[in-house]
matplotlib code that plots the C-alpha trace (Angstrom):
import matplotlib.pyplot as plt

x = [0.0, 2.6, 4.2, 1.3, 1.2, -2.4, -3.9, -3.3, -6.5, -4.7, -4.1, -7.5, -10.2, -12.2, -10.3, -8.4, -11.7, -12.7, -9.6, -9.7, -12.7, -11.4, -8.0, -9.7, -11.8, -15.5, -17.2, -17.0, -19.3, -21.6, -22.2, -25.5, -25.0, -25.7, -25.4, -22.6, -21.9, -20.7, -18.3, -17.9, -15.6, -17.5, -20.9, -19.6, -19.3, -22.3, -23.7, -22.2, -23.7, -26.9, -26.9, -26.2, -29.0, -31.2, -30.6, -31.4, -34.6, -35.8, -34.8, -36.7, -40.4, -39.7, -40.4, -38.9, -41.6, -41.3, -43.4, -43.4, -41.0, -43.2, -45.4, -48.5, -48.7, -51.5, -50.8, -47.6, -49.6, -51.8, -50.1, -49.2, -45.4, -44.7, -44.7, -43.8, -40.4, -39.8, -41.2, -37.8, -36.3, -39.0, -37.5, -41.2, -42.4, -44.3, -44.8, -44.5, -42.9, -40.5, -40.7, -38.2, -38.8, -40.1, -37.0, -34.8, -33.0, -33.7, -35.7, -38.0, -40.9, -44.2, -46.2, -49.2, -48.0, -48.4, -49.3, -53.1, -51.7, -47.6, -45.4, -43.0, -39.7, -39.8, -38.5, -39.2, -42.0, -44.5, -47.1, -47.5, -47.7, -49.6, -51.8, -51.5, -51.6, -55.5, -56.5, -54.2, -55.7, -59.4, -58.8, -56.7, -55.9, -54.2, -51.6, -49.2, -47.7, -43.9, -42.1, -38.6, -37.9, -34.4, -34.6, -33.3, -34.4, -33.9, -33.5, -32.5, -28.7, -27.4, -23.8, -22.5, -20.7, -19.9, -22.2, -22.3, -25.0, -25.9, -29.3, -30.2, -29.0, -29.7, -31.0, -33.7, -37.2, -38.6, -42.6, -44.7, -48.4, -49.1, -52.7, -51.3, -49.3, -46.9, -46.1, -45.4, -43.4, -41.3, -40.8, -38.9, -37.0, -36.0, -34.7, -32.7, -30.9, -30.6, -28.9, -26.6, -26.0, -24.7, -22.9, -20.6, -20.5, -19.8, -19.0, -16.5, -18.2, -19.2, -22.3, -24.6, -28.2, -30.3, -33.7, -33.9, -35.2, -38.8, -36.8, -34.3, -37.5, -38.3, -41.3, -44.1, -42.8, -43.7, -40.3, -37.1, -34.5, -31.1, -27.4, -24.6, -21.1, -18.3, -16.3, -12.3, -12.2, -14.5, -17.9, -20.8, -23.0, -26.2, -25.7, -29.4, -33.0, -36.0, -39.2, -42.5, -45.0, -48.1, -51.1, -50.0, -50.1, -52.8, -55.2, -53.9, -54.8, -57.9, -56.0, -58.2, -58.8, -62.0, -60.4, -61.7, -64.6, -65.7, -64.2, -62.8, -59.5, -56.6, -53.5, -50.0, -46.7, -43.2, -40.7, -36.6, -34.0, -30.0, -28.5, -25.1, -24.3, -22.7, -20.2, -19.2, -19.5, -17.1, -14.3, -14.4, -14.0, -11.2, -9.1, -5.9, -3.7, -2.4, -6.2, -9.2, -9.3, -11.8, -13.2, -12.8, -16.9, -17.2, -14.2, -14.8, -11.5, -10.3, -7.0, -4.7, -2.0, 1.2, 4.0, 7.1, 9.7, 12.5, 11.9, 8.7, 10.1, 9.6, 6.4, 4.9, 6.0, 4.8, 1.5, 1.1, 1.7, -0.6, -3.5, -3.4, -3.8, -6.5, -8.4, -8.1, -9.1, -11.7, -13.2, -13.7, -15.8, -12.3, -12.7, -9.2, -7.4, -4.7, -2.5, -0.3, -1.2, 2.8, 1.7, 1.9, 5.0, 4.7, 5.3, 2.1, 0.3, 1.0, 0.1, -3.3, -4.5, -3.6, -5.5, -8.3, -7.9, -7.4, -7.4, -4.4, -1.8, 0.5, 3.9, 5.8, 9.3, 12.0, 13.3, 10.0, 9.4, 12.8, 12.4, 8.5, 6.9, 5.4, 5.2, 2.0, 0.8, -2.4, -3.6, -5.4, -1.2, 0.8, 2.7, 4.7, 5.7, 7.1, 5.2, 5.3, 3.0, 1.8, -1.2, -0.8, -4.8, -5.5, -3.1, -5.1, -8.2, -7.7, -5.6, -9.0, -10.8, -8.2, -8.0, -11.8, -11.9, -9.0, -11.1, -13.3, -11.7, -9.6, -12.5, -14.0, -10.9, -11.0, -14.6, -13.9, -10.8, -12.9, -16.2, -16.5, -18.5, -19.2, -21.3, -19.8, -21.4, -18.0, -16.3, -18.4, -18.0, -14.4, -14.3, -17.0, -14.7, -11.9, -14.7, -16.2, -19.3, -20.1, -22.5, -24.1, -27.2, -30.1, -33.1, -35.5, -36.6, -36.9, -35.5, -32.4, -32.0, -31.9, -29.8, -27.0, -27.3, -27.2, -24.2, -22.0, -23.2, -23.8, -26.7, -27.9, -27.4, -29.5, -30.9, -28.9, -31.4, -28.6, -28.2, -28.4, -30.3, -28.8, -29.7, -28.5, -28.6, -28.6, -25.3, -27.1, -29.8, -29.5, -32.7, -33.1, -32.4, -32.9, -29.7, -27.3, -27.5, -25.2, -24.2, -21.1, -21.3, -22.5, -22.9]
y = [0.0, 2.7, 2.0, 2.1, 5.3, 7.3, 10.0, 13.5, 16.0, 18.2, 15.5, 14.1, 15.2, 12.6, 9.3, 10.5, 10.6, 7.1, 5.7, 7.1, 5.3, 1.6, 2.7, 3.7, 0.6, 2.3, 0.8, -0.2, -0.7, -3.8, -6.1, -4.3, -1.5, 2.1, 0.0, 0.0, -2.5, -0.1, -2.1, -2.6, 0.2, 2.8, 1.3, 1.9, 5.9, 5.7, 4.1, 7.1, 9.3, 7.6, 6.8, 10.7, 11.9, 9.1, 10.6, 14.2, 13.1, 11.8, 15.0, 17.2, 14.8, 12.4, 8.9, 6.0, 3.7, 1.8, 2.2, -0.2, -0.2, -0.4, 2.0, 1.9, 3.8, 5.6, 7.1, 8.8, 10.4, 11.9, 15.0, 16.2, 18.2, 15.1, 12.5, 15.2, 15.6, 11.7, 10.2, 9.6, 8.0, 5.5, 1.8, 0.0, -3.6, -5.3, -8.8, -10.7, -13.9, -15.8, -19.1, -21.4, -20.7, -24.3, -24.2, -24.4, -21.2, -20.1, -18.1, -16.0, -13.2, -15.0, -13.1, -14.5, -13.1, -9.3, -7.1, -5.1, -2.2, -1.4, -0.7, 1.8, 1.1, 4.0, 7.4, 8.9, 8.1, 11.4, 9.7, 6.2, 7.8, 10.3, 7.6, 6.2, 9.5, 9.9, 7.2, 8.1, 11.5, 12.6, 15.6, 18.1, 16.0, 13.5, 15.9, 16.8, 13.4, 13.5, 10.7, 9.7, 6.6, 4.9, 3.1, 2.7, 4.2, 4.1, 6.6, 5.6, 7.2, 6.6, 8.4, 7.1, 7.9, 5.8, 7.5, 10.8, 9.7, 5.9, 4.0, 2.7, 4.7, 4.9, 8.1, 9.1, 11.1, 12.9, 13.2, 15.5, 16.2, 19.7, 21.6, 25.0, 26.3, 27.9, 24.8, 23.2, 25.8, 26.0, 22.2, 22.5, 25.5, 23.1, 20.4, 22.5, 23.8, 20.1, 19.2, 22.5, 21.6, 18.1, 19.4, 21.9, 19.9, 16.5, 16.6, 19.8, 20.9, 24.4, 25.0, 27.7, 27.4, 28.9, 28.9, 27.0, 29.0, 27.8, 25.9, 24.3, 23.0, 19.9, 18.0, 18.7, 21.9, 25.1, 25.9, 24.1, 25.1, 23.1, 23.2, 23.7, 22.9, 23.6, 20.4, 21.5, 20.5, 24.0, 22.1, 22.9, 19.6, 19.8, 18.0, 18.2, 19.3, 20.3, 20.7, 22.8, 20.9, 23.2, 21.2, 20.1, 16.1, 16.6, 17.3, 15.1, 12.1, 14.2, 14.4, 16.7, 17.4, 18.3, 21.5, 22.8, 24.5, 21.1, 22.6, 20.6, 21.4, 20.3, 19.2, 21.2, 19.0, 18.7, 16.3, 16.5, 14.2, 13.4, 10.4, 8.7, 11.3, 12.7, 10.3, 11.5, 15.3, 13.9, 12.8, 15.7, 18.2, 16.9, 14.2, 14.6, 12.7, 9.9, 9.0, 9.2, 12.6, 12.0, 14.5, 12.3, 12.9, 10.2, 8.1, 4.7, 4.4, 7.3, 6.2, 3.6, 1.8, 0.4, -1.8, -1.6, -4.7, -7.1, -9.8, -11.5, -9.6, -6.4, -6.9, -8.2, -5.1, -2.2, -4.3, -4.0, 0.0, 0.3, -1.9, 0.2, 3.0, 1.5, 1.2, 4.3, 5.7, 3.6, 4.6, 8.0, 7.0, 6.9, 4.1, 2.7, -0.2, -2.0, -3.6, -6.1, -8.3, -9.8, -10.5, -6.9, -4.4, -1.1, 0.7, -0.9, -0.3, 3.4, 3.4, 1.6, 3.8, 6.9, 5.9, 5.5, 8.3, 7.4, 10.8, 9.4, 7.0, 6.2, 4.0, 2.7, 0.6, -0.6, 3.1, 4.9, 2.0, 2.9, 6.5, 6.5, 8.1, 7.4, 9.1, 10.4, 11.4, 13.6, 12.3, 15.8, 17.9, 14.9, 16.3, 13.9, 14.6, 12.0, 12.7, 11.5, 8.1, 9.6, 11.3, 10.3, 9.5, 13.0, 14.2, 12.4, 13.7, 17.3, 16.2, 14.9, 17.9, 19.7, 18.1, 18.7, 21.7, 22.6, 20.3, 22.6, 26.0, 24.2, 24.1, 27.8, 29.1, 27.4, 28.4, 31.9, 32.0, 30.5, 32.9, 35.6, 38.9, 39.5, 42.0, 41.1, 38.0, 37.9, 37.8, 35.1, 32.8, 32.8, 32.8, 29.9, 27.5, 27.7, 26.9, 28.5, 29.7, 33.2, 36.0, 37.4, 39.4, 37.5, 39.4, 36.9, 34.8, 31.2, 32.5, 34.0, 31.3, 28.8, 30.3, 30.8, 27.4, 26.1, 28.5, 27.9, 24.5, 27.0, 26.8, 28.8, 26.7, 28.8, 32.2, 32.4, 33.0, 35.6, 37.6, 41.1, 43.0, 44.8, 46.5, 45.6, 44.8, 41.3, 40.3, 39.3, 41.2, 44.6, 44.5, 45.2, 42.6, 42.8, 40.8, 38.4, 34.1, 32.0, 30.5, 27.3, 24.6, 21.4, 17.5]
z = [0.0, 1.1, -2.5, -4.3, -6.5, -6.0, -8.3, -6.5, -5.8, -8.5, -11.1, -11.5, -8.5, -9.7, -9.8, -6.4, -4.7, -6.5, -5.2, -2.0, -1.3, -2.0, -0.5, 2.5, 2.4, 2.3, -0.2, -3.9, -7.0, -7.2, -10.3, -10.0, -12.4, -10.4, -6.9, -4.5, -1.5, 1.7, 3.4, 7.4, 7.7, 5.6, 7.4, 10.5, 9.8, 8.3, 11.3, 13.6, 11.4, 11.8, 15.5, 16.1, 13.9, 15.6, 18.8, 17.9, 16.2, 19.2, 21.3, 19.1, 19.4, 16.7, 16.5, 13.7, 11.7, 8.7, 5.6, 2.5, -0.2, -2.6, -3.9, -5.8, -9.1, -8.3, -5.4, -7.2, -9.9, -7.4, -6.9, -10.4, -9.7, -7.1, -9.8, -12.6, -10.4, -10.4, -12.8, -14.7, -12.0, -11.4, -11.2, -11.5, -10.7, -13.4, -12.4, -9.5, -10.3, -12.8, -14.8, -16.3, -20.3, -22.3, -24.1, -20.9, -21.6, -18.4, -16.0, -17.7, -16.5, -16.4, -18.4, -16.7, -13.3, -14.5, -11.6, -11.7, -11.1, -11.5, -8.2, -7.6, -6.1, -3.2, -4.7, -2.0, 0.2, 0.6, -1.0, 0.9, 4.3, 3.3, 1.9, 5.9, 7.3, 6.3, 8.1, 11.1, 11.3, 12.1, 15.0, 16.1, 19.1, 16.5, 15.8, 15.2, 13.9, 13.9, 12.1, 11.0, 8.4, 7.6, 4.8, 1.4, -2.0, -5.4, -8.3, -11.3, -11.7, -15.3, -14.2, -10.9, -8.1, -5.0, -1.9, -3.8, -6.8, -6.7, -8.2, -4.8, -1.2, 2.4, 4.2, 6.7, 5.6, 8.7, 7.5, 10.0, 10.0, 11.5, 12.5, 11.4, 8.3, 11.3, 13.0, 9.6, 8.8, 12.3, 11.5, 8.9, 10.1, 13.5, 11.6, 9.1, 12.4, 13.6, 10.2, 10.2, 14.0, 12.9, 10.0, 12.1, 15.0, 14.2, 10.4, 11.1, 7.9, 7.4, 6.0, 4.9, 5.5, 2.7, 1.1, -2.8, -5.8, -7.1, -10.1, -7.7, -4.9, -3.9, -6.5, -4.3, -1.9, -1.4, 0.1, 0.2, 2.7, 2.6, 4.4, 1.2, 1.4, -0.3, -1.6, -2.3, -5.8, -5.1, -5.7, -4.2, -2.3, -0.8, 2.7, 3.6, 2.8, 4.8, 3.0, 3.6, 2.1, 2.6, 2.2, -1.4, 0.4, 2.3, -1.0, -3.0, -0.4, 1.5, 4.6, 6.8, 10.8, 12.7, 14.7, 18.2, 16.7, 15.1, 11.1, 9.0, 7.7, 5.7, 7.4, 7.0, 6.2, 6.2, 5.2, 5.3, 4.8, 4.3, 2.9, 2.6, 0.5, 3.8, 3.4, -0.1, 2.1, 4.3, 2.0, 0.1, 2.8, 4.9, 2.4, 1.9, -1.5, 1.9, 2.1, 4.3, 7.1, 9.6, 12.3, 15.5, 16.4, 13.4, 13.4, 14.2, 15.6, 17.3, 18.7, 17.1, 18.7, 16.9, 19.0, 17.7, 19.1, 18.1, 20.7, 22.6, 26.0, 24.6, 23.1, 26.3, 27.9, 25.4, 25.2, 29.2, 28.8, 25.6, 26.7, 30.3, 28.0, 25.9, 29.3, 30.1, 27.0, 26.9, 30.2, 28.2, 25.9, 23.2, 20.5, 20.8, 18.8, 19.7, 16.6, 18.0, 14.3, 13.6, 10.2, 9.4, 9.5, 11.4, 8.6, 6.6, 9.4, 9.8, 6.1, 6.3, 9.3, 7.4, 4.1, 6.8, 8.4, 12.5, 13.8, 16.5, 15.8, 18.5, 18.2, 21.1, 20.7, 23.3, 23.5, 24.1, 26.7, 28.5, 28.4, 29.4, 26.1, 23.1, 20.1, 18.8, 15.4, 14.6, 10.8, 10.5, 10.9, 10.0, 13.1, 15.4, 18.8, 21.6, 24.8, 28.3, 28.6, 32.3, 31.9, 27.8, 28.3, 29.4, 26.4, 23.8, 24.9, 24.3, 21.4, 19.7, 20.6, 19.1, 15.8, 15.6, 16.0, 13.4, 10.9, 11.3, 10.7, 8.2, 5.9, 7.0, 6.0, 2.7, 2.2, 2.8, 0.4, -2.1, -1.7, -3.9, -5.1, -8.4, -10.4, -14.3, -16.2, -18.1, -15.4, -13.6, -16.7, -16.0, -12.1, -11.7, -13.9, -11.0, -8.5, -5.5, -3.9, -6.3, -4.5, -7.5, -8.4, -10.1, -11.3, -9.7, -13.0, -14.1, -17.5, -16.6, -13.8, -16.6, -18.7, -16.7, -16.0, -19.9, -20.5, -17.7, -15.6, -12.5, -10.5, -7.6, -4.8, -2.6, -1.2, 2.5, 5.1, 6.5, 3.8, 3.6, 1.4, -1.3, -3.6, -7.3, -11.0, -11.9, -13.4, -16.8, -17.4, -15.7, -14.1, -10.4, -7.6, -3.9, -3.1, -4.0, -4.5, -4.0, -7.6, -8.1, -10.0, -8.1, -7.4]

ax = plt.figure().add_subplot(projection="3d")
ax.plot(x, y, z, "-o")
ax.set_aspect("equal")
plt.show()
């Protein structure tokens, strides 16, 4: 592995992330074309990822059910820019069982067993809940409904990427049934916060939290707010998406509530999500041309340990010291491995854990054993330093919480270097092909909006909810504009 020569970020973005990602062991492509298998490694940051959201879901009201992944045709087409916004992504199921063929070819589709009415493999799954929601729902004391789904789905991907764009990927959908457009409407706001909470916090990924133009909404939404980042080939990503749904569901199913006053009304909706395009997020904003760079919220392994030893004595001695440690680590709530494998060299080692990205690697021979140290090495730095093994636990601790936090303004700073003003088209058209997030005036139109998008791949990633007003001229047309999107070109 160490000898192995990699792409670089600057020779070819693309095949250095692709290699990362079976270098670092996280996944790699089926023999299902558009599918990848997630391996144990890459599952188990997914599953941090997961178990974190899991927990904040719960803290904000939200409870986890589990709705079929199948979806009746019907109920798709029943709201018309829901289905519009899918539709060519539909993997459908025809028939429901297989034959061998007369001629002993083979299996073979029954054409006999042809289903009355064709099933969707789930999109997305607004429409089958809602479907549930309307009988779940009769009064105002049956709301509001707050639930979360992990599942998988499927989209039919012809151009694939592992955990960025796939056919079939996991994710949550939070789905929420409200009495009042307000509550709705706070219910998407919260969970936006929760994902842009999670993104800063435990991703050390900065994000900014914006509203999505009409063009760029959800199928089915009124209003689409989302968390971007800012990828350092200087690609934007959407990490996350919280959707007002208005009552757009609740029609389209007849989804009403007897209020206090014994009305009928029709309820108010939400839905949000993120997916294990996060990982891809993750890679992208901390990777380095070694491998992997993990913040240590989501590491699997926080803290590795290497021996280093010429005879069975000294091994039996750096072991005591380094599983003591392990304990006490441990004790802390510190993932820790020990790597006492003899099949391996220390060098390999040191390389594998890099490609994966252990935040802490720490090496112990005969002479750190004599002389009471150990050396240590933070993967985020590449910096080395031998350091007393008494109070080495403490040490490590604050080390972690160190190499967090520089994660994080690490990829601020980078952000920030890469964020830009611009008032001149011609000048954009040049600027966006270097990459960055570009604050530019838009005059507010679907025409314009797609245009700039057919001549220059950008799209506007979103309105910031902080931004300022400001009065302008829209960089293409000269007409007036109240302040400035945020344009870059996009995964």
């Amino acid at each position: 592995m160490a000898q192995q020569k990699f792409a670089t970020r600057e020779e070819d973005y693309s095949k250095w992330y692709n290699e990362l990602v079976y270098r670092a062991d996280l996944a790699e492509h089926s023999d299902v074309r558009g599918c990848m298998i997630i391996k144990p490694y890459g599952y188990a940051i997914w599953e941090k990822i997961r178990d974190i959201l899991d927990k904040k879901f719960k803290e904000t009201g939200h409870s986890n059910a589990y709705f079929p992944l199948f979806i009746p045709k019907s109920y798709l087409s029943k709201e018309a820019s829901h289905v519009e916004g899918f539709a060519k992504e539909c993997a459908v199921v025809t028939h429901y069982r297989l034959k061998n063929a007369e001629d002993g070819s083979g299996l073979i589709v029954d054409p006999a067993a042809k289903l009355e009415e064709e099933l969707i493999v789930r999109p997305t799954s607004e429409t089958i809940i809602w479907n549930s929601y309307k009988n779940w729902i009769q009064s105002y004391r049956d709301l509001p409904i707050l639930i979360n789904q992990w599942a998988n789905v499927v989209r039919w991907e012809m151009r694939t990427r592992l955990f960025l764009r796939t056919a079939e990927f996991l994710w949550q959908e939070g789905h929420t049934a409200h009495a009042t457009k307000q509550e709705a409407i706070e219910e998407a706001q919260t969970m936006l916060e929760v994902y842009a909470e999670f993104a800063e916090n435990y991703m050390a990924m900065p994000v900014i939290k914006g509203r999505k133009t009409e063009s760029e909404r959800f199928a089915g939404a009124e209003d689409t707010l989302c968390i971007e980042a800012l990828m350092q080939d200087g690609k934007a990503l959407q990490a996350g998406t919280s959707h007002f749904l208005g009552q757009n569901f609740a029609k389209a199913f007849e989804v009403k509530y007897t209020d206090k006053e014994g009305k009928q009304e029709y309820v108010w909706a939400t839905s949000w999500g993120v997916s294990t395009r996060l990982m891809g997020a993750l890679i992208m904003t901390h990777s380095d041309d070694e491998g992997l760079v993990l913040p240590p919220a989501l590491a699997p392994i926080q803290v590795v340990a290497v021996p280093i030893h010429r005879s069975e004595e000294e091994l039996a001695a750096i072991s005591e010291k380094l599983n003591a440690l392990g304990q006490q680590l441990k004790a802390k709530g510190i993932t820790f491995k020990y790597d006492n494998d003899d099949n391996k060299r220390p060098g390999w080692k040191f390389a594998e854990y890099e490609a994966k990205g252990v935040p802490v690697r720490i090496a112990m021979g005969p002479r750190d054993l004599e002389n009471g140290k150990a050396e240590v090495a933070r993967r985020d730095t590449k910096e080395k330093i031998s350091v007393d093994f008494e109070g080495l636990d403490e040490y490590i601790e604050q080390l972690l919480s160190d190499i967090q936090q520089n994660l994080l303004e690490r990829a601020k700073v980078f952000r920030s270097d890469n964020m830009k003003k611009l008032d001149s088209y011609d000048q954009f058209k040049i600027e966006i092909e270097k990459g960055g997030f570009f604050l530019c005036h838009w005059d507010g139109t679907k025409e314009t909006e797609a245009r700039i998008k057919e001549e220059t791949q950008a799209t506007i990633r979103c309105i910031a909810l902080d931004q300022e007003p400001e009065e302008g001229i829209c960089m293409v047309t000269g007409k007036p504009s109240t302040g400035r999107v945020i344009f870059a070109k996009a995964y």
